[in-house]
N, C-alpha and C positions, 0 to 999 in steps of 0.2 A: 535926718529922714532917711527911710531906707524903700525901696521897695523889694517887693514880690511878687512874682509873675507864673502863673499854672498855668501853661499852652496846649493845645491841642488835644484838652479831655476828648477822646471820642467817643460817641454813646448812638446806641440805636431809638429813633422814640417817634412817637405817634402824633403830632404836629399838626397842621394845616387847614384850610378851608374846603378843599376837598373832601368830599367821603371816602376816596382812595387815600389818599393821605393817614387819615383815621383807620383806614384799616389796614395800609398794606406797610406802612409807616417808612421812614427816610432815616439817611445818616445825616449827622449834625455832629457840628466840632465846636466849644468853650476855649474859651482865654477869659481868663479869672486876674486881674494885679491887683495888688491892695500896698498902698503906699503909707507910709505913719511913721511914727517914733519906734525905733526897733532897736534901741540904743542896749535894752536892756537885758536884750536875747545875745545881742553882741559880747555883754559883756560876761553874762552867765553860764552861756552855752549849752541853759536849759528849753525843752520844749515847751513848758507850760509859760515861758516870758516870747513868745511869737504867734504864730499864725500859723495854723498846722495845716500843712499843704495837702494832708489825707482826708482832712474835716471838710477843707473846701472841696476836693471833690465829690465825696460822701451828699454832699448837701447841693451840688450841682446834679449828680446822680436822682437824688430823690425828688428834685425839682422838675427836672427834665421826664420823670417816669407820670409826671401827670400831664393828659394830652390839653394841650390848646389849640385853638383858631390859630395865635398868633405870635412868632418867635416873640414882640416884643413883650407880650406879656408874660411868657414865660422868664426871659431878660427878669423882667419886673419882681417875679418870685422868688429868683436867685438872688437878685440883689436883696431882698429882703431879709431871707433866708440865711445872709451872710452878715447885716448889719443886728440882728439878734443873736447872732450868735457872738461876735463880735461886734459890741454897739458903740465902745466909744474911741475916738481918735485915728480913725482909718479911713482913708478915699480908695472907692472900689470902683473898678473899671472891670467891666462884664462885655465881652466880644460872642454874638451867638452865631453860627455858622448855620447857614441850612444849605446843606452840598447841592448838586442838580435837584431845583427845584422844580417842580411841574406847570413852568410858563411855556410859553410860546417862544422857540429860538432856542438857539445852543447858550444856555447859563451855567457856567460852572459851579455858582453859589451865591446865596444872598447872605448879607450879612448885617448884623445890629447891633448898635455898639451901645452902651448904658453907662454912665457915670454919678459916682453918687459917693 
């Protein structure tokens, strides 16, 4: 079993229950792992036998460019968006960051975690 880990995508995007939110949009930060049999990228040393770390961003990118209510179901799309593209034999952990959110109080960020 191997994993792999893509930290700290950072992307600008339109989020929230607010209307400000929707319009004025926040920074937000991804952690992508995906954990499986990777025996045979080990042993090939090709890209087409792994998990191509530019795809998962690509598809965290195009996830995150459509607005929701709510980080987790954006969570929700990503993880989707990554069990189609890659559907068999992998556990995917998705961490969604939303920086200074617009509560009440000094928050430096909320964050939702999704495994699947």
């Amino acid at each position: 079993m191997g994993l792999i880990e893509v930290k700290g995508i950072k992307l600008y995007a339109y989020h929230g229950c607010l209307n400000e939110e929707g319009r004025i949009g926040g920074h937000y930060r991804v952690d992508v792992g995906v954990q499986g049999d990777l025996g045979r990228a080990q042993q090939s040393d090709k890209l087409a036998d792994t998990i191509d770390y530019g795809r998962i961003t690509a598809l965290v990118a195009r996830e995150m460019a459509t607005p929701s209510k709510l980080i987790e179901h954006v969570a929700g799309r990503i993880l989707g968006a990554l069990r189609e593209e890659w559907p068999h034999g992998f556990t995917w952990r998705i961490v969604l960051v939303k920086e200074h959110p617009p509560i009440a109080g000094s928050v430096e960020e909320v964050a939702y975690t999704l495994e699947g």
